[in-house]
C-alpha positions in Angstrom: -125.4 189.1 -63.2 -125.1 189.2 -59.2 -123.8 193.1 -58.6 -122.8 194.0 -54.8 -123.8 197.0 -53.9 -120.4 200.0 -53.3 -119.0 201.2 -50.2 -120.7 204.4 -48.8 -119.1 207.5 -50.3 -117.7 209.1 -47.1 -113.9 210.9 -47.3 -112.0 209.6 -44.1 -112.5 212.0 -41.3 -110.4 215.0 -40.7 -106.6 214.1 -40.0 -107.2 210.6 -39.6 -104.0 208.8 -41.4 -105.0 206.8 -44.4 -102.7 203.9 -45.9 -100.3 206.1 -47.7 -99.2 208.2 -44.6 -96.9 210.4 -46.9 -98.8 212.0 -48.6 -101.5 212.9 -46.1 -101.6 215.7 -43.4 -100.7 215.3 -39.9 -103.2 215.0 -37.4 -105.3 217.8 -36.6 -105.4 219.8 -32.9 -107.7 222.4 -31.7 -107.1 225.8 -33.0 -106.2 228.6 -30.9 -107.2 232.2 -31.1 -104.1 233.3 -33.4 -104.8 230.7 -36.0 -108.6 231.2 -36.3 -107.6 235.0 -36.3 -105.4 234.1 -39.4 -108.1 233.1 -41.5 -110.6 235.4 -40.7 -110.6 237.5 -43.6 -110.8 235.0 -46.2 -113.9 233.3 -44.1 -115.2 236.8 -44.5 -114.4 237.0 -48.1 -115.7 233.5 -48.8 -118.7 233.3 -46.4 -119.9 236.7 -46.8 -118.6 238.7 -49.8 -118.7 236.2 -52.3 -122.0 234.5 -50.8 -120.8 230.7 -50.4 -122.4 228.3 -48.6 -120.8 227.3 -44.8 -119.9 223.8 -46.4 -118.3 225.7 -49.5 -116.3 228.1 -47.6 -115.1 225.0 -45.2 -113.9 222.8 -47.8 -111.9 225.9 -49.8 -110.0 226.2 -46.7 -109.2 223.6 -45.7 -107.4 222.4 -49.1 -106.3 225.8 -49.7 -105.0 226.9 -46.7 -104.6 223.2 -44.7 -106.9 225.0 -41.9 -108.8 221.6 -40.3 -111.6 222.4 -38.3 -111.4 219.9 -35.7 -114.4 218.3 -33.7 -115.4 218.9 -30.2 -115.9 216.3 -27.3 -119.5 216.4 -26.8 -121.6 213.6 -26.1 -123.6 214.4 -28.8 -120.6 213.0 -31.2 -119.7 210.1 -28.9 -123.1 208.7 -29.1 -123.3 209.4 -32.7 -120.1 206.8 -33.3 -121.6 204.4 -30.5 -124.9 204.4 -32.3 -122.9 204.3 -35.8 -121.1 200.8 -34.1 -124.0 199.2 -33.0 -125.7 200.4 -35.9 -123.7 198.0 -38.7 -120.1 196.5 -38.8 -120.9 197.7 -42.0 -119.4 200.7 -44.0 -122.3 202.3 -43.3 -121.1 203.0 -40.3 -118.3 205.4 -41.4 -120.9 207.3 -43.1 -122.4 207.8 -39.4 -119.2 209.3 -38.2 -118.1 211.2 -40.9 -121.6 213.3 -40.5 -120.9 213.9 -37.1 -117.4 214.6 -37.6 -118.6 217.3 -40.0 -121.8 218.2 -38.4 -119.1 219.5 -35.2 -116.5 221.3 -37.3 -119.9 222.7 -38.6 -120.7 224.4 -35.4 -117.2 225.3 -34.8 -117.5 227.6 -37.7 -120.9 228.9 -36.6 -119.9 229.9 -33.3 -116.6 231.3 -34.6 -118.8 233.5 -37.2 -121.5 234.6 -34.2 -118.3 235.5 -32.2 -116.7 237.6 -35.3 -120.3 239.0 -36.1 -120.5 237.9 -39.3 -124.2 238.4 -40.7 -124.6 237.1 -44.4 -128.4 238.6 -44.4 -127.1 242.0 -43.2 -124.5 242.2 -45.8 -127.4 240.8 -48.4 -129.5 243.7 -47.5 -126.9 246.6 -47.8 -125.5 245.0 -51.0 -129.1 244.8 -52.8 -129.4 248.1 -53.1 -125.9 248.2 -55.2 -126.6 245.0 -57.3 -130.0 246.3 -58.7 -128.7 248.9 -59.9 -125.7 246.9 -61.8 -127.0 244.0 -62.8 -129.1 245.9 -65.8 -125.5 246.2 -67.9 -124.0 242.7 -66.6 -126.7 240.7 -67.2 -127.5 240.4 -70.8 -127.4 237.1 -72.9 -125.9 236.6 -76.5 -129.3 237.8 -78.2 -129.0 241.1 -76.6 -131.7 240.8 -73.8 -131.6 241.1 -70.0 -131.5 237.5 -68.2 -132.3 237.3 -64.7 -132.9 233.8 -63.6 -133.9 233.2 -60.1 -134.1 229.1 -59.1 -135.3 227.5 -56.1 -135.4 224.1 -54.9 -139.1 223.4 -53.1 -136.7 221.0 -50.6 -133.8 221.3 -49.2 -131.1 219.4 -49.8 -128.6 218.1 -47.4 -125.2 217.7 -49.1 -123.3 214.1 -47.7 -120.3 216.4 -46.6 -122.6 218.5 -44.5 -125.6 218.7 -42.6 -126.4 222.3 -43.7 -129.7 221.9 -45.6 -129.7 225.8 -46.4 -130.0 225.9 -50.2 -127.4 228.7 -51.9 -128.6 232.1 -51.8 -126.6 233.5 -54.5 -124.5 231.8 -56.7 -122.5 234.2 -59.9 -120.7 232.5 -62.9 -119.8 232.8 -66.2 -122.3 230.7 -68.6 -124.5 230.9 -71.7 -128.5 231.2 -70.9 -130.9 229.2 -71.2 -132.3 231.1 -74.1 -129.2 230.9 -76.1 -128.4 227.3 -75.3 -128.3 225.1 -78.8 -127.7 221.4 -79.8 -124.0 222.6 -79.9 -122.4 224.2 -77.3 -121.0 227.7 -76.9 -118.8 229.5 -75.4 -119.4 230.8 -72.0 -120.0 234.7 -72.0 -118.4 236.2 -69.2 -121.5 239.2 -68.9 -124.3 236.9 -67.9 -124.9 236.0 -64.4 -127.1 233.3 -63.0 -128.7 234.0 -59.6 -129.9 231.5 -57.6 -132.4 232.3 -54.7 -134.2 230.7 -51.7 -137.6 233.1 -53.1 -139.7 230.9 -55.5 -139.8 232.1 -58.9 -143.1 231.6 -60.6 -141.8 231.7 -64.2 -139.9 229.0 -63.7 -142.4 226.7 -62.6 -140.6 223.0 -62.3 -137.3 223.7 -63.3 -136.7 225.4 -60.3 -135.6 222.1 -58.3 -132.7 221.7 -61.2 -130.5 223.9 -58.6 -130.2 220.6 -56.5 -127.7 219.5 -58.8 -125.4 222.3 -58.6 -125.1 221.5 -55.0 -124.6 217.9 -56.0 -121.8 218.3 -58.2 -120.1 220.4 -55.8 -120.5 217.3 -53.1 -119.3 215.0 -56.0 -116.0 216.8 -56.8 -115.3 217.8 -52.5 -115.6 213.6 -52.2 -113.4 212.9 -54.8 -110.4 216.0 -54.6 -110.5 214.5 -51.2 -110.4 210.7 -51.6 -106.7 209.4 -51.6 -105.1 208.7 -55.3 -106.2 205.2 -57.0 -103.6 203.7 -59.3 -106.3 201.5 -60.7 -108.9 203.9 -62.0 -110.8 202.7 -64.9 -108.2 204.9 -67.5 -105.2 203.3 -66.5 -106.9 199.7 -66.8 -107.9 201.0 -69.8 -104.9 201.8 -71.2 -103.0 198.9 -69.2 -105.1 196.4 -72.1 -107.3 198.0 -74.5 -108.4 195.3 -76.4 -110.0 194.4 -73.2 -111.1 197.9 -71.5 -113.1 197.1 -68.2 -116.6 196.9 -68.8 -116.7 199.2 -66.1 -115.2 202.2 -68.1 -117.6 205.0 -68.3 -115.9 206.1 -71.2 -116.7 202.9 -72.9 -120.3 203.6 -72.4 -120.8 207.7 -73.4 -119.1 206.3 -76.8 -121.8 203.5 -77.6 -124.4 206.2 -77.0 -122.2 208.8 -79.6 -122.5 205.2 -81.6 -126.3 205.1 -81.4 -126.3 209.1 -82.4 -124.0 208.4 -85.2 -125.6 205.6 -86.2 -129.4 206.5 -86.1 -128.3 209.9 -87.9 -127.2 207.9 -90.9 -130.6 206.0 -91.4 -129.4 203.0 -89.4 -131.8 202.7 -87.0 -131.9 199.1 -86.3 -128.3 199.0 -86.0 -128.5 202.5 -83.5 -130.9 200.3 -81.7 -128.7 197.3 -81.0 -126.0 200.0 -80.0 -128.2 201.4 -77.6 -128.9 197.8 -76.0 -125.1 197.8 -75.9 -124.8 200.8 -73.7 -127.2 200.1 -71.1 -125.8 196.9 -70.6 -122.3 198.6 -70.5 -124.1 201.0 -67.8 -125.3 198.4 -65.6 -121.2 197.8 -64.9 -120.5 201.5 -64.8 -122.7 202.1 -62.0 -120.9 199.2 -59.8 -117.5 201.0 -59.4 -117.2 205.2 -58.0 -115.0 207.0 -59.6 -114.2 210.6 -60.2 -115.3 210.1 -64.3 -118.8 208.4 -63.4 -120.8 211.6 -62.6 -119.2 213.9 -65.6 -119.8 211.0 -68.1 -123.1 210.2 -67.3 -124.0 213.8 -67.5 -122.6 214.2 -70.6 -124.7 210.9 -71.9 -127.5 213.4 -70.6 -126.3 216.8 -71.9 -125.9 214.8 -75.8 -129.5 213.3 -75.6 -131.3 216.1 -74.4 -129.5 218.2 -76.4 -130.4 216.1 -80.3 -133.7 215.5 -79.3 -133.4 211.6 -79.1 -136.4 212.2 -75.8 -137.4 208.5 -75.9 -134.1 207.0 -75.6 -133.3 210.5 -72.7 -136.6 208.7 -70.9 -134.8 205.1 -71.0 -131.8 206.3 -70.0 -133.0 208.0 -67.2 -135.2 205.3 -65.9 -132.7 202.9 -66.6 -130.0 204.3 -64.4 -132.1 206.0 -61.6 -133.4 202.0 -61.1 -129.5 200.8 -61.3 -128.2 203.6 -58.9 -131.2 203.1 -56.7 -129.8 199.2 -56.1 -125.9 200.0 -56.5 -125.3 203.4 -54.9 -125.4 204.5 -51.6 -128.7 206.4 -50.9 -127.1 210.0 -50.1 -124.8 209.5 -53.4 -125.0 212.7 -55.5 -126.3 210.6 -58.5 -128.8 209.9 -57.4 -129.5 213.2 -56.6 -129.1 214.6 -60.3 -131.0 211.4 -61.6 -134.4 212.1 -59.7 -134.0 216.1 -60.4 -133.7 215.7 -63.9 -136.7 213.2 -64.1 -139.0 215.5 -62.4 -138.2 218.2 -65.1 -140.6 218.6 -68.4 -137.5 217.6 -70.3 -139.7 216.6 -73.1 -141.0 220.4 -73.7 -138.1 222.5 -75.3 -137.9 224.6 -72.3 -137.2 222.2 -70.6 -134.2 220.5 -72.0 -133.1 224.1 -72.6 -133.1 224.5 -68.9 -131.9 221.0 -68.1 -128.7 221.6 -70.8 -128.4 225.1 -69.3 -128.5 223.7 -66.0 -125.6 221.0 -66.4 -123.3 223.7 -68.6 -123.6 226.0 -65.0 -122.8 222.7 -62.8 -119.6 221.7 -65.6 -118.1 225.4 -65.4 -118.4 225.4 -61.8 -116.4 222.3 -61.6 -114.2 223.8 -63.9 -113.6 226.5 -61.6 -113.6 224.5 -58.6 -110.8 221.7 -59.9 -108.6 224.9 -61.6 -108.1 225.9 -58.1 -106.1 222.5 -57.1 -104.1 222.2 -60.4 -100.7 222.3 -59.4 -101.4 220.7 -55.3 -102.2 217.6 -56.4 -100.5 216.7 -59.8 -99.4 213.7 -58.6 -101.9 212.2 -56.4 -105.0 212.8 -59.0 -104.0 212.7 -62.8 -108.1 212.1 -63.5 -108.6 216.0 -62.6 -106.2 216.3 -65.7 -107.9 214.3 -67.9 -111.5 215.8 -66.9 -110.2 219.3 -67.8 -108.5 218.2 -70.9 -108.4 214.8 -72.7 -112.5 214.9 -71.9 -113.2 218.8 -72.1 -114.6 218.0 -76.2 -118.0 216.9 -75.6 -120.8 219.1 -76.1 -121.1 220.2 -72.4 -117.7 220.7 -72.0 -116.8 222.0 -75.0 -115.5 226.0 -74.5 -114.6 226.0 -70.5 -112.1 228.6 -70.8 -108.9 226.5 -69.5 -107.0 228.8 -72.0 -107.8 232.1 -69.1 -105.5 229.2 -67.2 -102.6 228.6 -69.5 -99.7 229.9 -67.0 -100.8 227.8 -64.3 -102.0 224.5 -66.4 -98.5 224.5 -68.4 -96.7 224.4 -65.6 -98.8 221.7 -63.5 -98.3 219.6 -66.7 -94.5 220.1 -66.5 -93.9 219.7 -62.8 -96.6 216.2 -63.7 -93.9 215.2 -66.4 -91.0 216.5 -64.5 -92.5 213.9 -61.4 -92.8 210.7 -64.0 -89.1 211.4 -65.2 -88.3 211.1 -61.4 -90.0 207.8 -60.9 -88.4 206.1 -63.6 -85.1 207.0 -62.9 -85.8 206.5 -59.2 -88.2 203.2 -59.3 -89.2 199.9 -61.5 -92.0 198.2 -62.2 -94.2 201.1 -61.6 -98.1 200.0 -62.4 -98.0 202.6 -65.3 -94.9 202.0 -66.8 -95.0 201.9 -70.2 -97.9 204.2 -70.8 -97.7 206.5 -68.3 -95.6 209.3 -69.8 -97.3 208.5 -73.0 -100.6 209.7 -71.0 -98.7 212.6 -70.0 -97.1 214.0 -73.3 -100.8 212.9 -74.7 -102.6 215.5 -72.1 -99.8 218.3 -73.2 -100.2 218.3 -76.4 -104.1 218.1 -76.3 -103.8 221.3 -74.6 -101.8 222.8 -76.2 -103.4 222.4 -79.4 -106.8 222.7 -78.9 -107.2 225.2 -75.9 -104.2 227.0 -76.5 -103.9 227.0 -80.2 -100.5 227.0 -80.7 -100.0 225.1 -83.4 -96.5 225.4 -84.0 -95.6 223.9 -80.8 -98.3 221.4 -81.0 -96.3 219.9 -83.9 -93.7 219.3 -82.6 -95.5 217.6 -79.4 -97.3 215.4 -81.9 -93.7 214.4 -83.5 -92.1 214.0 -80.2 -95.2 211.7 -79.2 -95.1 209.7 -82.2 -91.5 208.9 -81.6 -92.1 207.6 -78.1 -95.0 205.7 -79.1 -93.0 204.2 -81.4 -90.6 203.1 -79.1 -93.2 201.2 -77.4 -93.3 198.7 -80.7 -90.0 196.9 -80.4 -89.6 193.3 -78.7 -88.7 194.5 -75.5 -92.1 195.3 -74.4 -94.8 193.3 -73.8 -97.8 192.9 -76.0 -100.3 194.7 -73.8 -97.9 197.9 -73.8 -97.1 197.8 -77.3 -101.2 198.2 -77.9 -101.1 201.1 -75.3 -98.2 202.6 -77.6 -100.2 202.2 -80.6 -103.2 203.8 -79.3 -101.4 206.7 -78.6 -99.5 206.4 -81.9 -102.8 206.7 -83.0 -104.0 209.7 -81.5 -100.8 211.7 -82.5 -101.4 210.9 -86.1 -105.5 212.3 -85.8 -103.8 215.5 -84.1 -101.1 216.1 -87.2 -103.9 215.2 -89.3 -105.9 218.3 -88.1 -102.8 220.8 -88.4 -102.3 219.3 -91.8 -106.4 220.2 -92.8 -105.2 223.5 -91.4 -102.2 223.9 -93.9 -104.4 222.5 -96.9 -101.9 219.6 -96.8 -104.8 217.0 -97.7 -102.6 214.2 -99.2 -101.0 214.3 -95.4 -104.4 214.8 -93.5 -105.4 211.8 -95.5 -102.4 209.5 -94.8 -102.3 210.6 -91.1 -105.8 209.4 -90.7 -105.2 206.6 -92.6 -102.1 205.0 -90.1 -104.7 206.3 -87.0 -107.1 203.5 -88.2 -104.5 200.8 -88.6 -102.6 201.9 -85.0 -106.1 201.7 -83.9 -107.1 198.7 -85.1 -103.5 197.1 -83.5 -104.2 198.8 -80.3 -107.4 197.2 -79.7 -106.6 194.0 -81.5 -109.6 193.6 -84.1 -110.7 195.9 -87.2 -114.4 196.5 -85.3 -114.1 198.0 -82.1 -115.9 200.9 -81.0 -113.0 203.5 -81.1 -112.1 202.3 -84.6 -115.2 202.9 -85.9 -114.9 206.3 -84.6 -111.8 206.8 -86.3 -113.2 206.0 -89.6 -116.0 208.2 -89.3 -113.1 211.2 -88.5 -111.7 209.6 -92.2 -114.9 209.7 -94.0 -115.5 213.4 -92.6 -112.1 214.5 -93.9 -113.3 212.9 -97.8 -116.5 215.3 -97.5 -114.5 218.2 -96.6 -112.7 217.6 -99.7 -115.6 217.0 -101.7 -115.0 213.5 -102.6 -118.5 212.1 -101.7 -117.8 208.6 -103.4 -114.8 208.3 -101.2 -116.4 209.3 -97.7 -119.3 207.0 -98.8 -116.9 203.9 -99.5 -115.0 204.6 -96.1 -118.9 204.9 -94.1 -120.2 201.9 -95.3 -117.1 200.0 -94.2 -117.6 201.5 -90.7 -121.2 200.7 -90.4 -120.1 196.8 -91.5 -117.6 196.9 -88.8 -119.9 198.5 -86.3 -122.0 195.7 -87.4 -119.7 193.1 -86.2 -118.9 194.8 -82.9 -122.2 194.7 -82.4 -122.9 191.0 -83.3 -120.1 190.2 -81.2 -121.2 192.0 -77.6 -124.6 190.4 -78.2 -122.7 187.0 -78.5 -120.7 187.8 -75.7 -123.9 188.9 -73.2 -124.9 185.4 -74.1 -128.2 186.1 -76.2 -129.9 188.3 -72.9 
């Protein structure tokens, strides 16, 4: 398999015009004394009260409040793009510029923060005295007892959309601790608070370097709120033909790890192993192509592992990918970052996959935080954000994130994102998600609205209107490949009614649901042993436990390990025997 290696990850420099001209801001200019004036006091707020990073308070402004610091003239940045040049024709070039482009608005903002007096060690100091004295009541886990964790990195870490290497002094969020953390995630409680300092904490020994990959997540979602909207992410391809879903889907490859789980935990452990083969080989593919899915899913592949105990297969993993990303990812990627954090941790001690899980819930709800912000600005340029939030937000590390605190402001994103798709159609043809599109859309709604919202009633009615326009998608008019799309929506509406039904005691109409969700799946993806029908069955068999009818769920599992089976058989056939 010959791989090339991807395209530095480098957003395009401030105001420079990208293909799609209308959608992107105007050129920038140099700011004059009024405007900087404007936003002093949420610099001040950002910067000093709420203890940010510069590169933090930078990037908040400028997508909240379109302020562009632009770069000087210096020589300094000239020769920086000469050198760049001369450097490589390469990409790698970009990367050159882009630093120095940010290394300049950089200084802008440090001289603007001399000239306004802004101190954040003398505000540190007079505030100490105040947090000390709080922090006893606030900061108390679910057991009951006080947590206090203080984390530094023994390096610094230079973030690729910034040269500031100063790690975060303070950083405050909701999140479980690491004491309470389980194999099964739970809900954030809003009275802890992690602190993260530049002192060195003794007690925590070699976790403390896990803090890198807060600050590498951060970089991760900055590169990609900023990177211009890509029609062909691996979803949409996905969904385009999903009989034959890109082997570049990192979707694709968290499920053949759940496979291996769900495999091994029923006594299969031959078959978990030939699953496990399968999802490295599917890695090696997902590592060749950045999108905004690759870091969350990988870390979730993490978060599951660490979190069941399967250490040898965590070790394999890791080893596996840091090698890949090492050859197929730029060498400031944030990957790479998390990969070689998490490797130097004692994972294999339970304190330290407690801190490695607790460590990736804290970088998850910051995310979470940080991509809540642009919901609504960029509906229609970056439906992935959506599908983050909510059509991915059930795994075990992202499982409780609190989106329901958002519900105003998420409902009506999701309507103005329907109200946008209803414009196109009527407006345009032969759009590259036509036909499965709105389904995507009605799909993310009702998700939401039944399982962060709980409102089932409504959620009803979204599954029936879904099934109806999935339905629609089955006549001769459409082509075969949108016809599977329909049905793998079709699908999913019939596993959502079949949970309300469970709810109502209606079991002989949980049963059927399920029941049509294995056959739309199987006519989705075009065979009766592919991955997500297997998964399908196991939601079947689960429902026959529930009910007590062992002989039934034991029928309906041994069908799905068969098929599993033959999946199996067939992508070792297909890798040709490697």
């Amino acid at each position: 398999m010959t791989l090339c290696p991807l395209p530095v990850l480098a957003p395009r420099l401030p105001g420079q015009q990208g293909s799609n001209s209308g959608s992107e801001k105007p050129g920038t200019k140099e700011h004059t004394e009024d405007e900087w004036e404007a936003v002093r006091g949420v610099v001040q707020k950002l910067y000093i009260q709420d203890g940010r990073k510069l590169y933090e308070t930078m990037s908040i402004i400028k997508h909240r409040h379109g302020f562009w610091a632009t770069y000087d003239s210096s020589p300094s940045f000239f020769l920086l793009i000469i050198l760049s040049i001369c450097f490589s024709p390469s990409l790698r070039s970009t990367w050159l510029i882009y630093l120095a482009a940010s290394h300049h608005s950089e200084q802008m903002y440090k001289k603007r923060l001399k000239k306004w007096n802004f101190r954040k060690r003398m505000y540190r100091k007079a505030s100490r005295a105040r947090s000390q004295s709080t922090t006893g009541s606030d900061e108390v886990s679910r057991c009951g007892r006080e947590v206090e964790m203080t984390i530094s990195p023994k390096k610094s870490y230079s973030p690729p959309i910034s040269t500031t290497s100063t790690t975060p002094r303070m950083f405050t969020s909701a999140s479980t601790t690491p004491s309470a953390m389980t194999d099964t995630t739970v809900a954030p409680s809003t009275s802890t608070i992690l602190t993260i300092s530049q002192q060195p904490s003794a007690n925590l020994g070699p976790f403390a370097e896990l803090e890198v990959i807060l600050g590498s997540v951060f970089t991760w979602s900055i590169c990609k709120l900023e990177a211009p909207s890509v029609k062909t992410d691996p979803m949409s391809r996905y969904l385009a033909s999903p009989n034959r879903p890109p082997m570049q889907d990192s979707r694709t490859m968290y499920r053949t790890f759940e496979l291996v789980f769900d495999l091994f935990r029923r006594g299969r452990g031959k078959l978990a192993g030939m699953a496990a083969r399968q999802g490295f080989h599917v890695l090696e593919y997902v590592l060749t192509e950045d999108h905004p899915d690759l870091v969350w899913h990988m870390l979730d592949t993490v978060y599951d592992m660490a979190g069941t105990g399967h250490l040898q297969l965590l070790a394999m993993f890791l080893d596996h990918a840091s090698a890949m990303s090492r050859r197929l990812l730029p060498a400031q990627h944030p990957l790479q970052f998390i990969l070689r954090q998490i490797r130097r941790c004692d994972y294999r001690t339970h304190q330290g996959r407690r801190y490695v899980c607790h460590i990736l819930r804290q970088a998850w709800l910051r995310n979470v935080d940080m991509l809540g912000q642009e919901v609504g600005s960029l509906a229609h340029r970056h439906l992935w954000l959506y599908e983050q939030l909510i059509w991915d937000a059930r795994t075990r590390l992202r499982r409780g994130s609190g989106l329901e605190k958002r519900a105003g402001h998420m409902a009506a994103a999701l309507r103005n994102l329907e109200n946008h798709h209803a414009d196109q159609d009527d407006g345009s043809a032969d759009d590259a998600g036509d036909g499965y599109e709105k389904l995507r859309i009605q799909a993310l709604v009702l998700e939401f609205t039944q399982m962060d919202l709980g409102d089932k009633v409504a959620a009803e009615e979204l599954a029936h209107n879904l099934l109806r326009s999935s339905s629609d998608g089955d006549g001769s008019s459409t082509s075969s490949d949108q016809q599977r799309s329909a049905a793998r929506f079709h699908a999913y509406a019939r596993k959502m009614l079949a949970r309300l039904n469970e709810e109502k005691c209606q079991w002989d109409d949980a049963e059927d649901n399920l029941r049509r969700a294995v056959l739309k799946r199987e006519a989705a993806h075009g065979t009766n042993n592919d991955l997500r029908v297997v998964r399908d069955m196991w939601v079947l068999a689960g429902h026959f436990e529930r009910l007590g009818r062992h002989e039934d769920a034991a029928r309906v599992e041994e069908d799905a390990i068969q098929r599993a089976t033959l999946y199996l058989n067939d992508a070792f056939l297909q890798h040709g025997g490697e």
